[in-house]
N, CA, C and O atoms as a DFTB+ gen file, in Angstrom:
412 C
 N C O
     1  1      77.729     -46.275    -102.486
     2  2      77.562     -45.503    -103.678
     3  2      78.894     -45.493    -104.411
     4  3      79.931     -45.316    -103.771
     5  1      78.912     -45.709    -105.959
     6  2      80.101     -45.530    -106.575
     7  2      79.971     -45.527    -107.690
     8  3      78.943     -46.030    -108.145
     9  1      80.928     -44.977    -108.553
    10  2      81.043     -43.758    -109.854
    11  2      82.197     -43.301    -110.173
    12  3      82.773     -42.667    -109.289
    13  1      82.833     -43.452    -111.381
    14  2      84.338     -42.620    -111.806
    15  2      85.150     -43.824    -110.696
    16  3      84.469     -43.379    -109.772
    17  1      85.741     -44.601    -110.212
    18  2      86.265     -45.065    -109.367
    19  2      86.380     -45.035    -108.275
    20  3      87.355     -45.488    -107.675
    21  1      85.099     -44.321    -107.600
    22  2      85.417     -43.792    -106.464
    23  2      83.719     -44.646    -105.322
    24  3      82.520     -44.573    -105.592
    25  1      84.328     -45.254    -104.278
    26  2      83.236     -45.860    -103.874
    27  2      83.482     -45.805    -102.202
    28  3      84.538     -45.975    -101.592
    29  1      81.960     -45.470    -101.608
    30  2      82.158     -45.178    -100.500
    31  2      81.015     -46.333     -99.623
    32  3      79.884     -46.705     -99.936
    33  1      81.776     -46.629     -98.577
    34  2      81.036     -47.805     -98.115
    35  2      80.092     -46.741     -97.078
    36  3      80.301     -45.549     -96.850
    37  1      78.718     -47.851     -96.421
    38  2      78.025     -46.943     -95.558
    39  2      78.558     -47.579     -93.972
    40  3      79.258     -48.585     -93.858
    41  1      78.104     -46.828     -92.943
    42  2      78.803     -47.432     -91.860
    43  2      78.727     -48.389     -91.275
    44  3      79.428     -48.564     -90.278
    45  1      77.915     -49.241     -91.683
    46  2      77.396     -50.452     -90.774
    47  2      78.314     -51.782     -91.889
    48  3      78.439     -52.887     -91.362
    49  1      78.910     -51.598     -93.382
    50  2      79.261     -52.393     -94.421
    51  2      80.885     -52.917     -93.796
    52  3      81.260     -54.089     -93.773
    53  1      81.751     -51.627     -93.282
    54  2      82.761     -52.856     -92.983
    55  2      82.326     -53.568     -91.397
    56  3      83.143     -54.488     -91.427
    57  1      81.809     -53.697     -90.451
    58  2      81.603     -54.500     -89.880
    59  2      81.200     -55.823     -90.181
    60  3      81.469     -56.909     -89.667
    61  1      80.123     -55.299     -91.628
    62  2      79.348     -57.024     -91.660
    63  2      80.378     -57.583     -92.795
    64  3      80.160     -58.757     -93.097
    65  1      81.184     -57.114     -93.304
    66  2      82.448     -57.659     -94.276
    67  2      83.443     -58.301     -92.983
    68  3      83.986     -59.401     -93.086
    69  1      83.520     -57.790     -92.276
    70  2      84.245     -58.270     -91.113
    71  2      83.716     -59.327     -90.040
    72  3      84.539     -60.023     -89.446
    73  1      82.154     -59.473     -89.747
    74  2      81.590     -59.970     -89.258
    75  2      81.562     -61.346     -90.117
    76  3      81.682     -62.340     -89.400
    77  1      81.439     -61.592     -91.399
    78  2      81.352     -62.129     -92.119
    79  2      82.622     -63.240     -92.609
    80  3      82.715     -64.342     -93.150
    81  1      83.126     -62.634     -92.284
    82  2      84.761     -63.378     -92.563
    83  2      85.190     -63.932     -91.325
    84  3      86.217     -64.610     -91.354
    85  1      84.572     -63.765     -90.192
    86  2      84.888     -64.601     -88.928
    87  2      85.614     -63.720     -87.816
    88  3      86.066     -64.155     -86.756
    89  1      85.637     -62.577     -88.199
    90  2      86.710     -61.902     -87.363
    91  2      86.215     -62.154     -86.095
    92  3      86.830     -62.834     -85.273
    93  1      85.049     -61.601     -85.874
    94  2      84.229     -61.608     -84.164
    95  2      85.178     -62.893     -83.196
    96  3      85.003     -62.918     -81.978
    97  1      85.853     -63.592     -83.651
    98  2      86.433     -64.721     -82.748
    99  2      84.267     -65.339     -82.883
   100  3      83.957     -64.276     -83.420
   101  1      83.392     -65.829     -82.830
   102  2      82.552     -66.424     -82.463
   103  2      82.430     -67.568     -83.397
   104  3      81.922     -67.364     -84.500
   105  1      82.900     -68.917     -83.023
   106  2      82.640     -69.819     -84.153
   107  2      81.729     -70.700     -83.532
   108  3      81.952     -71.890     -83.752
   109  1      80.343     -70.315     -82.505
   110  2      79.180     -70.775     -82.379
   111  2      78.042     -70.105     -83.694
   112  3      77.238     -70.719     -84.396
   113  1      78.282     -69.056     -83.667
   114  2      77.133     -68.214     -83.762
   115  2      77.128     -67.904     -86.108
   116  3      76.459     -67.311     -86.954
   117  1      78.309     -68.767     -86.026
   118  2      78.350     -68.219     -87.716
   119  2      77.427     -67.838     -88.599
   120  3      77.357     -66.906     -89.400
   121  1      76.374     -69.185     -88.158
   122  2      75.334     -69.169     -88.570
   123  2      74.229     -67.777     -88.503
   124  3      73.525     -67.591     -89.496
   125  1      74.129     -67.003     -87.538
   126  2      73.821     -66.012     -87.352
   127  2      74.233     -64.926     -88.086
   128  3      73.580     -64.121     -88.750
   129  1      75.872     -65.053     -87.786
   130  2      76.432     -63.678     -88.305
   131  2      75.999     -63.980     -90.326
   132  3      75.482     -63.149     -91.074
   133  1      76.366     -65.158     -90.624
   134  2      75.858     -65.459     -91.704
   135  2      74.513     -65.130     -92.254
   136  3      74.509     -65.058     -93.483
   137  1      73.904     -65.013     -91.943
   138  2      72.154     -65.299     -92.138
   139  2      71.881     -63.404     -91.897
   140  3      71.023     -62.837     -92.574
   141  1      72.539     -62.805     -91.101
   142  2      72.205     -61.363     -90.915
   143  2      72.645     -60.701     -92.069
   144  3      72.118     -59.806     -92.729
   145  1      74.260     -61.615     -92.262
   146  2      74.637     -60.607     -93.736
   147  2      74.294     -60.888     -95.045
   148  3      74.843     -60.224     -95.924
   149  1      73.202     -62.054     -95.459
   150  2      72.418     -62.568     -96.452
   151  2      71.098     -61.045     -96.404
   152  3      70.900     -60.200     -97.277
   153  1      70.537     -61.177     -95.272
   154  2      69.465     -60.287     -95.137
   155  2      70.119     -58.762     -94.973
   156  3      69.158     -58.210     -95.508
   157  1      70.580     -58.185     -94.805
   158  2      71.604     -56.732     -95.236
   159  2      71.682     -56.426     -96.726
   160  3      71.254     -55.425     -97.301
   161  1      72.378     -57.596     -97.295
   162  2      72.489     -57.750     -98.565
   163  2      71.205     -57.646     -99.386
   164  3      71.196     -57.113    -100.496
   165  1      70.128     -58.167     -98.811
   166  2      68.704     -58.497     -99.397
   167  2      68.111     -57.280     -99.811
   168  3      67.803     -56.758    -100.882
   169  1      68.042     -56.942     -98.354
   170  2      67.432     -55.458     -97.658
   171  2      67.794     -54.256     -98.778
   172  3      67.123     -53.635     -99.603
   173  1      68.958     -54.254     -98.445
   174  2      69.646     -52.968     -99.146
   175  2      69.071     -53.282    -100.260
   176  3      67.977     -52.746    -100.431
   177  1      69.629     -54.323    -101.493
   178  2      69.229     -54.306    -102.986
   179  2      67.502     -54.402    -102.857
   180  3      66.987     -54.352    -103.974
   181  1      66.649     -54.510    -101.891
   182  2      65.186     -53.957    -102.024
   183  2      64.503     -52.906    -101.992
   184  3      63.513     -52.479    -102.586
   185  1      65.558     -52.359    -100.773
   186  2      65.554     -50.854    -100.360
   187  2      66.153     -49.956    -101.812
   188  3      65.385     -49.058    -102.158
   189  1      67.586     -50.136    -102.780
   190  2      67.771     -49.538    -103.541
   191  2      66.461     -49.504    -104.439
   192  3      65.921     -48.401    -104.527
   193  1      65.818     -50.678    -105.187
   194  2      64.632     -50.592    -105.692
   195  2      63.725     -49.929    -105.074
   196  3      63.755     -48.813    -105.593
   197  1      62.977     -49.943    -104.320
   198  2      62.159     -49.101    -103.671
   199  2      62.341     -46.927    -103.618
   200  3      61.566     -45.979    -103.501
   201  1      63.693     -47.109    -103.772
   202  2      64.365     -45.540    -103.596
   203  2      64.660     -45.172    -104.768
   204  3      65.057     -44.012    -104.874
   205  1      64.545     -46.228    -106.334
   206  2      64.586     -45.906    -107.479
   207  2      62.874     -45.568    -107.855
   208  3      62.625     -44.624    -108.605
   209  1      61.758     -46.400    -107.281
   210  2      60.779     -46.212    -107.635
   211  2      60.227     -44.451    -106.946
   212  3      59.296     -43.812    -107.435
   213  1      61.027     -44.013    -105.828
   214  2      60.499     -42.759    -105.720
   215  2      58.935     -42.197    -104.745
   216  3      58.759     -41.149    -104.123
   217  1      58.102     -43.253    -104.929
   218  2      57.299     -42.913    -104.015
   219  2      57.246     -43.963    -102.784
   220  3      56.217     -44.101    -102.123
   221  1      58.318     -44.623    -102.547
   222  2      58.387     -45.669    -101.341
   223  2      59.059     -45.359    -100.604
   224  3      59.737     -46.204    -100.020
   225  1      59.192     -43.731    -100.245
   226  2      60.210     -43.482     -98.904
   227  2      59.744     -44.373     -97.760
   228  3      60.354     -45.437     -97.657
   229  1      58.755     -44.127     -96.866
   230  2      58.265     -45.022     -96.239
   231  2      58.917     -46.317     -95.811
   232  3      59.483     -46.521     -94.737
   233  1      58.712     -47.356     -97.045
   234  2      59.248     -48.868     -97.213
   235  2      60.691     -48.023     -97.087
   236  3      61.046     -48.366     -95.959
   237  1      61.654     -47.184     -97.552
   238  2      62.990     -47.251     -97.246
   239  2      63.786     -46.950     -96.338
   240  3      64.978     -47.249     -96.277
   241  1      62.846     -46.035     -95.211
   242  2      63.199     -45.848     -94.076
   243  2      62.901     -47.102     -93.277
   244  3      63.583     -47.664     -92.419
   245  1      62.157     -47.287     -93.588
   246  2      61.833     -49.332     -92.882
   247  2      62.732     -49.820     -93.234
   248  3      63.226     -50.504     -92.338
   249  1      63.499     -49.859     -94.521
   250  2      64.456     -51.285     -94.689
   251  2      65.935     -50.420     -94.061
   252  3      66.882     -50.923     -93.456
   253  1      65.777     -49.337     -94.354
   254  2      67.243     -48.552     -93.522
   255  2      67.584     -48.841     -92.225
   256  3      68.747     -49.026     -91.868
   257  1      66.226     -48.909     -91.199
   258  2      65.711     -49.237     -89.681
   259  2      66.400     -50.553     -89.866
   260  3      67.426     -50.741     -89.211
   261  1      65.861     -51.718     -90.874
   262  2      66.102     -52.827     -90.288
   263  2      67.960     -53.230     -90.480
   264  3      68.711     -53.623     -89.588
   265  1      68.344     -52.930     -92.131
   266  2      69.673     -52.566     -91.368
   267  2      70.505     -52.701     -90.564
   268  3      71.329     -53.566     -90.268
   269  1      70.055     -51.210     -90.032
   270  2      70.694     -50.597     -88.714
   271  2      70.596     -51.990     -87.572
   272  3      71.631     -52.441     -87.080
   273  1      69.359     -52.519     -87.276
   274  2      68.985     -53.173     -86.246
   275  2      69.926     -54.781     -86.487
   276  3      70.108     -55.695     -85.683
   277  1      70.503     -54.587     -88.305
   278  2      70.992     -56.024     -88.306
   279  2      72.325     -55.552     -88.247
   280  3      73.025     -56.543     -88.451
   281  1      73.244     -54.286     -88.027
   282  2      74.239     -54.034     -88.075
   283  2      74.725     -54.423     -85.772
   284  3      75.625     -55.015     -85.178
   285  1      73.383     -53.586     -85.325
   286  2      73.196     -53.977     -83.902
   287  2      73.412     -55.384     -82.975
   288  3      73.809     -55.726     -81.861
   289  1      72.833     -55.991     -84.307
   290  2      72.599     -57.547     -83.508
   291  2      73.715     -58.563     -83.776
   292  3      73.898     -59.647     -83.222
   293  1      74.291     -58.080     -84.571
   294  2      75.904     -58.573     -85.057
   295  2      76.977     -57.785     -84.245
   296  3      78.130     -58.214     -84.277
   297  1      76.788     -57.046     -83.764
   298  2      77.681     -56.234     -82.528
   299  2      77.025     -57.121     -81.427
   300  3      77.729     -57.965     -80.873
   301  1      75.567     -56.961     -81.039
   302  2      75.960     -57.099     -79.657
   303  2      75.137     -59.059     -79.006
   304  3      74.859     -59.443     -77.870
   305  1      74.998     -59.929     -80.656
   306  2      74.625     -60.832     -80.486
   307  2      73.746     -61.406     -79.642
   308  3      73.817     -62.415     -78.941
   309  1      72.436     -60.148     -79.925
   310  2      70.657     -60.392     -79.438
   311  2      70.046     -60.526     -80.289
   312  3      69.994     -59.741     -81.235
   313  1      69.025     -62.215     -80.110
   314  2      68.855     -63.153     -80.456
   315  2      67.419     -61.826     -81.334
   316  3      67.113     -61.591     -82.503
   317  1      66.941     -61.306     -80.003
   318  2      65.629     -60.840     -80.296
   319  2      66.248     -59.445     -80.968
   320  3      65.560     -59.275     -81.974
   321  1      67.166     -58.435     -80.887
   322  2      67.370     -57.739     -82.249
   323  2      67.361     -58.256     -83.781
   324  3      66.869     -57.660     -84.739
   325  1      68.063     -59.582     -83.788
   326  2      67.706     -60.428     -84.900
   327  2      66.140     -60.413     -85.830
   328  3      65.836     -60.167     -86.997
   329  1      65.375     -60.833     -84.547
   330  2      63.846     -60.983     -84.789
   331  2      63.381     -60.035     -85.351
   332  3      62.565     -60.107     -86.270
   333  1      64.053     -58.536     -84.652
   334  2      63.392     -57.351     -84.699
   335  2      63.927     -56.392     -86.403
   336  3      63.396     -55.486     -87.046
   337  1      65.108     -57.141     -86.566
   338  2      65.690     -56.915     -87.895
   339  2      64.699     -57.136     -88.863
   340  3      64.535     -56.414     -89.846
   341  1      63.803     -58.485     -88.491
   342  2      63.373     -59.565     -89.442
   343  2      61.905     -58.790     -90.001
   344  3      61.574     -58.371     -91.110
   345  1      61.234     -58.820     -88.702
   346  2      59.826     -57.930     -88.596
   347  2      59.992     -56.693     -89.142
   348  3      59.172     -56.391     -90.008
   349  1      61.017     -55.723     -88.807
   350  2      61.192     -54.189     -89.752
   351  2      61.335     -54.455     -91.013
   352  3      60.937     -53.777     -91.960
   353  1      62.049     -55.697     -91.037
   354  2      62.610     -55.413     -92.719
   355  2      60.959     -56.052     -93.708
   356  3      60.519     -55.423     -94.670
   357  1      60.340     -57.293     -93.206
   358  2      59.036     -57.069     -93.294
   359  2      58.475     -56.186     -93.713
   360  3      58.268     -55.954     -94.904
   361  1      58.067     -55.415     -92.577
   362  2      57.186     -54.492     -92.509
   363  2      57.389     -53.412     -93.813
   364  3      56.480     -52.988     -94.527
   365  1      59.196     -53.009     -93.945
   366  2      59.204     -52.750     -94.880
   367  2      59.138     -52.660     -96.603
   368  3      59.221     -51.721     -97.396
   369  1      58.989     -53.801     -96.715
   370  2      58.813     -54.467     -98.161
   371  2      57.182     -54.565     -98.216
   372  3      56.582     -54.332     -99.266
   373  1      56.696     -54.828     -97.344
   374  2      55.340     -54.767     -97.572
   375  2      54.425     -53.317     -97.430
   376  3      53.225     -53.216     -97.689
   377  1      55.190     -52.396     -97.022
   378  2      54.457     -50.791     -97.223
   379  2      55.761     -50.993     -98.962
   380  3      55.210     -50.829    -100.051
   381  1      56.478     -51.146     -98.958
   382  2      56.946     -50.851    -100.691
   383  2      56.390     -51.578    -101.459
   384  3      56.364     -50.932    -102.506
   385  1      55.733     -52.886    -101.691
   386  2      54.605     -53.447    -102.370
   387  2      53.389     -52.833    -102.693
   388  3      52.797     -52.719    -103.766
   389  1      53.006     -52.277    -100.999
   390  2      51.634     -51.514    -100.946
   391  2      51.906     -50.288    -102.018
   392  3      51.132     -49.877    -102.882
   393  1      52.929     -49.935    -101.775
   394  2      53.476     -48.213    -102.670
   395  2      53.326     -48.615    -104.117
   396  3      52.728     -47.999    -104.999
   397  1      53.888     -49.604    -104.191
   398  2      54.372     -50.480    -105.881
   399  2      52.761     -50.511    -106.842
   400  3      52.657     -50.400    -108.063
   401  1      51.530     -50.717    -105.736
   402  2      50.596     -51.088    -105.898
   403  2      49.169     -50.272    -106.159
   404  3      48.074     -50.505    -106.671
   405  1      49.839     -49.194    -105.507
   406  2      49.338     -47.767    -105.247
   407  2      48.020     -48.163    -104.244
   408  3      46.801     -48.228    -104.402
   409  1      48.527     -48.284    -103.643
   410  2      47.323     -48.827    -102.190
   411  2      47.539     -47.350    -101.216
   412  3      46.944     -47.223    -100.145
């Protein structure tokens, strides 16, 4: 969030700025750490839409979940937290469609 000059990161943002730049020492897995912080990035700017539209809490606690689960899997480099990032964040865009849709 930021305004007047003043901007506050959330807690999972400097890891994947850090994750992202190579710090982890892992120069197998880049590709991973790469690809998690594409989908963070995704997430969030879907999730902000969804939390501007107002009736998609739902979808934003889903994309918050998945997130979290992609902030997890970049710490502790499980293949299947990855997956599980993938499926929440899913799940979530598609109850914020359904919302979008009034289903």
């Amino acid at each position: 969030m930021s305004g007047h000059g003043f901007h506050v990161h959330g807690p999972h943002d400097h890891e994947l700025e850090h994750a992202q730049q190579g710090g982890h020492g892992d120069h197998g897995g880049g590709g991973m750490i790469n690809q998690i912080a594409m989908f963070t990035a995704i997430i969030a700017t879907v999730g902000a839409m969804f939390s501007y539209m107002g009736g998609a809490t739902q979808a934003t606690t889903a994309l918050q979940v998945a997130i979290a689960l992609a902030a997890i899997a970049l710490l502790t480099k499980k293949r299947w937290l990855e997956y599980g990032m993938f499926a929440v964040g899913g799940l979530g865009t598609a109850i914020g469609i359904a919302a979008m849709l009034h289903y």
